[in-house]
Structure formats: C-alpha cells, structure tokens
N, C-alpha and C positions, 0 to 999 in steps of 0.2 A: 194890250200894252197900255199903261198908264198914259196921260193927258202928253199935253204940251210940255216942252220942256225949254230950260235957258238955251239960247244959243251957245255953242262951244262948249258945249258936256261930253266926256266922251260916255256913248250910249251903252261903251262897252263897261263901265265902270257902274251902271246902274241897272236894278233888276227890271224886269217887264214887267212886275205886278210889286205894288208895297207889302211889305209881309204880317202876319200877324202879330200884332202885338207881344213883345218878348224874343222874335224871330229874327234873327241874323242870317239874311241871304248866303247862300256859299255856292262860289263858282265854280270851284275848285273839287269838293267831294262831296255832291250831296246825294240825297235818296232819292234812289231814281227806278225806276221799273226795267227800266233796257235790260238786265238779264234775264227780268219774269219773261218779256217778249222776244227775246233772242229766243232764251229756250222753247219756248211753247210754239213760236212760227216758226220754228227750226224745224221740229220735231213734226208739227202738222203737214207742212211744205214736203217732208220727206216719207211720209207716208201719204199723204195723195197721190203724188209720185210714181209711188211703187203702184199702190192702186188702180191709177191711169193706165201706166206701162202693164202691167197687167191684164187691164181688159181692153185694151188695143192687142196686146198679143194674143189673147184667148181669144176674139174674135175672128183676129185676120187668119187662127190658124181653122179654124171651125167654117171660114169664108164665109163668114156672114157682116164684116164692114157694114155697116150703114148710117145715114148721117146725123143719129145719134151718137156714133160714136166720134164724129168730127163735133159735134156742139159740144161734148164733153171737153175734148183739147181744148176749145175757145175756154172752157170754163175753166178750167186748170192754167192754161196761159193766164186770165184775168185774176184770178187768184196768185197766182207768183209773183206778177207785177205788182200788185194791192201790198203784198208780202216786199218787195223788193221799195217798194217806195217808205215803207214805213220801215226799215230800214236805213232809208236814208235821211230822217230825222231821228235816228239813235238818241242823239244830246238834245232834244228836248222832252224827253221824256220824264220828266221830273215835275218837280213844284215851279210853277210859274215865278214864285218869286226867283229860286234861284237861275233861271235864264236869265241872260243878261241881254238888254234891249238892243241892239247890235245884231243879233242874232234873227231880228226880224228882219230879214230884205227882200230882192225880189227873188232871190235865190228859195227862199222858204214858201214862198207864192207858187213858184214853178213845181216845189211836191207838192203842196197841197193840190193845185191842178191834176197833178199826175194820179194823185190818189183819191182824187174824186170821179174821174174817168174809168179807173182801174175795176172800183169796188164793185158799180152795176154791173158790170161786165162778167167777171167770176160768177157772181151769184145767179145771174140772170141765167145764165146759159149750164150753169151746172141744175141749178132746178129745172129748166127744160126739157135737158138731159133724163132727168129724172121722170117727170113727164113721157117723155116720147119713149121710154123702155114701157110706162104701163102701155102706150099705145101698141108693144108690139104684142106684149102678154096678152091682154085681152082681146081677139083680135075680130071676133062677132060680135060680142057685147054692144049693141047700138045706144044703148043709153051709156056706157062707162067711155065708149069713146066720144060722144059729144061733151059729158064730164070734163074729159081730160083735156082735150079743144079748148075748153072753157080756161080752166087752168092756164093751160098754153101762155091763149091771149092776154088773162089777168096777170101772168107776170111778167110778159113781153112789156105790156103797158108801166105798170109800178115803174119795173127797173130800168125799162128806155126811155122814161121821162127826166133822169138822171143825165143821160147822155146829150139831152138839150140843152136843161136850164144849166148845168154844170158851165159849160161855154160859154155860156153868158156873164154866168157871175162870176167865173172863177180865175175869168181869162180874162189879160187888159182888149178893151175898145180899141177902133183906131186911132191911134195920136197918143193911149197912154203904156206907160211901162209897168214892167210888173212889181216894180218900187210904188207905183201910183196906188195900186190894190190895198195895200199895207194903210194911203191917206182916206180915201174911198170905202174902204171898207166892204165895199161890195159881195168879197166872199161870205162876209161872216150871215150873211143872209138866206145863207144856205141851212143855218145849222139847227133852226126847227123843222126844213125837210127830212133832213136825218131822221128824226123823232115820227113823223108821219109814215115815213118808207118803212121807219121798222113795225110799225103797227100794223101796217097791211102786211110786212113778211110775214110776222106770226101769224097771221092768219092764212095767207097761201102757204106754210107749212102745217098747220093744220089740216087743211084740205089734202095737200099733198099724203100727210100719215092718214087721214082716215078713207084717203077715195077707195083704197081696193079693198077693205075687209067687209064690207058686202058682201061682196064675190067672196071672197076667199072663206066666207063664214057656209057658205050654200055647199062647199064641193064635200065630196065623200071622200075622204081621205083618211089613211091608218094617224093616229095621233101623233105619231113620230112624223113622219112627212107632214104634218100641218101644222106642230112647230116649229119644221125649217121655214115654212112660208113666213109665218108670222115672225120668224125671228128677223128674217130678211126683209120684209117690208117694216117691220116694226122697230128697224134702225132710222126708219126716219124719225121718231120723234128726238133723236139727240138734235137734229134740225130745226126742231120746236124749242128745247129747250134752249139752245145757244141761240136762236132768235131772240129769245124772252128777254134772256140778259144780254141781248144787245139793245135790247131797248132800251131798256133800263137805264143800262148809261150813255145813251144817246138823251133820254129826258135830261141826266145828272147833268151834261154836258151841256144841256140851255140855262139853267138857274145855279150851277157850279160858277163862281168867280177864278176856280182855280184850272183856267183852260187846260193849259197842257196836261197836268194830272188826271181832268177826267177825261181829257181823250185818249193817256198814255192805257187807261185801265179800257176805253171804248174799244182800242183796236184790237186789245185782246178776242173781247169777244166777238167783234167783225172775224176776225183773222178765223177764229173756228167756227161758224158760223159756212165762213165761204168754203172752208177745208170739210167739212163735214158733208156740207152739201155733193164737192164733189167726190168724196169717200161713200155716201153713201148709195150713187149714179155709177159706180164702178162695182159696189160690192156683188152683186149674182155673177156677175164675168170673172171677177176677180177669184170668189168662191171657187169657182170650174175650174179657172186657172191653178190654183192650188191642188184643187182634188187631183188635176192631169200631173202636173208636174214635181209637188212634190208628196201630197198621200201616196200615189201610184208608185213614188220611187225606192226602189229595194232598200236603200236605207236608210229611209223614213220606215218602214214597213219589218227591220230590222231591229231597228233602236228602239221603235215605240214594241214592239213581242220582248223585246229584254225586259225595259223598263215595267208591264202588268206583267210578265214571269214571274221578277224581281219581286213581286207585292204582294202576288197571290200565289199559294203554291195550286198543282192542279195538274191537269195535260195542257200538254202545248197548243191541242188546237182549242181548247177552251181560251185561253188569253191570248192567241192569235184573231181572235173570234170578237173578241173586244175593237181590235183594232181594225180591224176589214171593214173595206168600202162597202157602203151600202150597194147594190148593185145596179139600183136605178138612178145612181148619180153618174155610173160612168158611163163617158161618150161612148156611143155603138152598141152599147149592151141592148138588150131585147126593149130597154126603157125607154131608148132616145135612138136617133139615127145618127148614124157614123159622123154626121155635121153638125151635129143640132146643138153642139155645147148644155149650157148649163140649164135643163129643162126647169124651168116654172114653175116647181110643186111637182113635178114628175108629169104632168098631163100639162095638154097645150089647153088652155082659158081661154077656149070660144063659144063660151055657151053649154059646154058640156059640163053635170055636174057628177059623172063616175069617176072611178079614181083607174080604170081599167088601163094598159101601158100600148094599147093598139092609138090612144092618141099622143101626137109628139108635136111640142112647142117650139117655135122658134128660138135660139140661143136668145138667154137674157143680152142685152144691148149691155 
C-alpha cells in the first residue's frame, strides 16, 4: 500500500498502489483472476477428494489402514484449508491498483495468517505421505529405506520451519493488533521465504520422482507391467513441474510492485502443487480402487465390449479381450492375496528382482 496519507481520506476512495501511467483504477469491474482460481481450485479440491476418499476406502476395505494413510488426511485437510483461505480474499485478486486501500485491515492480516499456517501443512504431509508409501513398497531395500528416511526428515524440516517463523511474523506480539501488522510490516518479511521454500521443494520433488527408478530399472518384468510401474511412480514429476512454477512466481512476487497480481497468479500454482502432491500419494490405492469397483463392475465391463464391438468388427471374445482385467491386478487372484490391494508392479519390492507371482506386496498406501 502506498506511503502516508492526509488525515481524513476516505481510504476507500483511493487505490493501494498508484497505477500506471494512462491507468484509471476501477473498483467497481476490473480484471481480476478470481474465476481462473475459483475454477482451477475448484476442480483440483474436487478431485483430491475423490482420490483421498478413494484410498481410504481401498484400504480400510483390503485392512491394511496405516499411518500413512492418516498423514494423507492431514495433507488433504491442509490443502482444503490453504484452498478455503484463498477463497476468502476472492476480491483481491486483481491489480493492486484497483483494490482500494480500505480493504487493507486486520481482517486481511487474519487470512494471510491463516494461509500461511495452512500451506506447509498440505504440502508437508502429503509429500510424506508420499514418502512413507515408498517405505512400505520397498520393504528390504536397506539403502532405499534409509533414502527415503532422508527424504522424510528433509521435508519435515523445509516445511515445519514455516510453522515457526510463520507465528512470529505473521501474528500480532503481545500488546499489538492485527491492524498494527498492516503499520509494522512485519508479515511482508516473510515473502523471500517463500522464494527459498520453493527451491528446496523442487528439489525434494525431484528426489522424490527419481528415488525409486533404481529399483524399479533392476526388476524383471514383462514390459506391459513396467509401464504401469513407471507410469505410477512417474506422476510424480507433475509435482516437479508445478513446483517449478511456483517458484517462479514466488521469485515474481519479490521484485513484482504489483502485489496482489502476482500472488493472485502465485496461488494458482501453490493450489496445484499441494493438490497434486496429494493426488499423487493416493494414486496406486486409488488405481485398485477403480480396478475393484468399477472396471470389475458388469457395466463398465458391458458398455466398454459395446463400445470396441461398435469399432472393430470381429468375435466377441476378441474385443471383450481388449477390455479384461489383466489378472494380476485383481485382488485374490493367484497374483496378490485376498488382502493385498493394489500390488506394486505385481511382485512385493524387497530385494527380489524376478517378476515370478509367489511374491506379494503390501497394498500401496
């Protein structure tokens, strides 16, 4: 917000930033982002969701719960919030000049608080998450689990150093108000952390996509199953990518004069960043999930033999044949045990590198 001003202005009549030269403020209808991020945290929020809800149920039905799958919720709770708080600055999503100065109080202080609490939170614990599923996969590997340990720790660190200094800066002292933040300034001190946090994310997203294709390059597997592996694990790099550009405009966001603008375009890519992270900590349960519920059900299994009928002529079991479950995906079958959910490449990852179906993995977390 621009300098000092006369006594007796009303602050609501004047912009938070002077505009560029030629630029007439508007309070009233200006260009604003709020329905890029309505829609896109809309859309992301509702499919983590599903995702989550998904491999909580594929789990609990497989009984294999474990507190992976409780760090998950944390990560999807923080993520909602994150989503719910930026939400609740709708109307400043715009060009700085056209906010009107007014609009800065301690009311505005109190989301930023809230969304600066919310953010490590999501993220931290959905890469975790993520995390502690390779821990269950590989489950001799003595170097990939101390790897993953590593991992652990280096994000526990990054992202709950947030949850300190956050407090500190972002919250009034004893004696002041959260009107006093806005004189103080104090939050804004935060906002080269930002730019630091995301340079390590990228890089403990990196590690995260590359720690298992070691392993997963050594095992003996038909080419068809070692593309599901790779496709499965190799969703983590949208993790990588949506980190990259959230850095990006976390840099934009220190040397940008046009605050609000470049944070309205920053939370975009937080927003999927932390929704990504935990879509991709749900996807192997979630997979299962589908394969149990609805590949398996007669019509899914109905509609999709119409639909390659429909395309190719031929016999029926030829394009029934198309659409059938590979047999080592589904639970009980000779490939997994009657509990085991969504096996791992089809073989459990403890050191062994045949692709033979006498070993069985724990359900993906």
């Amino acid at each position: 917000m621009s300098g000092a001003l006369p006594p007796g202005m009303d602050l609501c009549k004047i912009p938070a930033m002077m505009p560029p030269p030629g630029v007439i403020p508007n309070f009233e209808n200006p260009t604003t982002l709020a329905p890029t991020i309505i829609g896109v945290s809309s859309v992301l929020t509702a499919i983590a969701t599903v995702f989550t809800i998904g491999r909580i149920i594929n789990n609990y039905q497989v009984r294999n719960i474990r507190i992976a799958d409780y760090i998950i919720v944390l990560g999807w709770m923080g993520s909602v919030g994150y989503w719910i708080s930026i939400m609740g600055l709708t109307r400043f999503h715009r060009h700085q000049w056209d906010v009107p100065a007014c609009w800065y109080n301690g009311d505005f202080m109190k989301w930023v608080f809230v969304q600066g609490m919310f953010v490590p939170l999501g993220i931290m614990f959905s890469k975790i998450a993520i995390l502690l599923l390779y821990l269950q996969v590989f489950t001799v590997e003595r170097k990939m689990r101390i790897a993953i340990w590593v991992g652990i720790v280096a994000t526990s660190l990054i992202y709950g150093y947030s949850l300190i200094v956050v407090p500190y800066f972002a919250a009034p002292h004893i004696g002041e108000t959260w009107d006093d933040l806005l004189i103080n300034k104090r939050p804004w001190k935060l906002t080269p952390t930002g730019a630091e946090q995301g340079s390590l994310a990228v890089l403990i997203d990196l590690y995260i996509l590359i720690l298992p294709f070691p392993v997963l390059s050594t095992l003996k597997l038909k080419k068809r199953r070692r593309l599901k592996l790779f496709f499965v694990f190799g969703t983590a790099s949208l993790g990588v990518l949506a980190s990259v550009l959230a850095l990006v405009f976390k840099v934009k966001l220190i040397i940008d004069e046009d605050g609000t603008w470049a944070q309205a375009q920053t939370y975009i890519c937080v927003i999927v960043e932390n929704y990504i992270a935990v879509i991709v900590a749900c996807m192997p349960a979630f997979a299962h999930f589908c394969e149990v519920h609805i590949g398996e059900s007669q019509v899914f299994k109905s509609i999709s033999s119409k639909i390659f009928v429909s395309q190719k002529t031929g016999s029926e079991g030829s394009a029934l044949q198309k659409v059938s479950v590979d047999p080592s995906w589904k639970a009980g079958s000779s490939h997994s045990g009657a509990s085991s959910g969504w096996k791992m490449g089809f073989i459990k990852m403890n050191g062994s590198k045949d692709g033979s179906s006498s070993h069985h993995g724990d359900s993906m977390a």
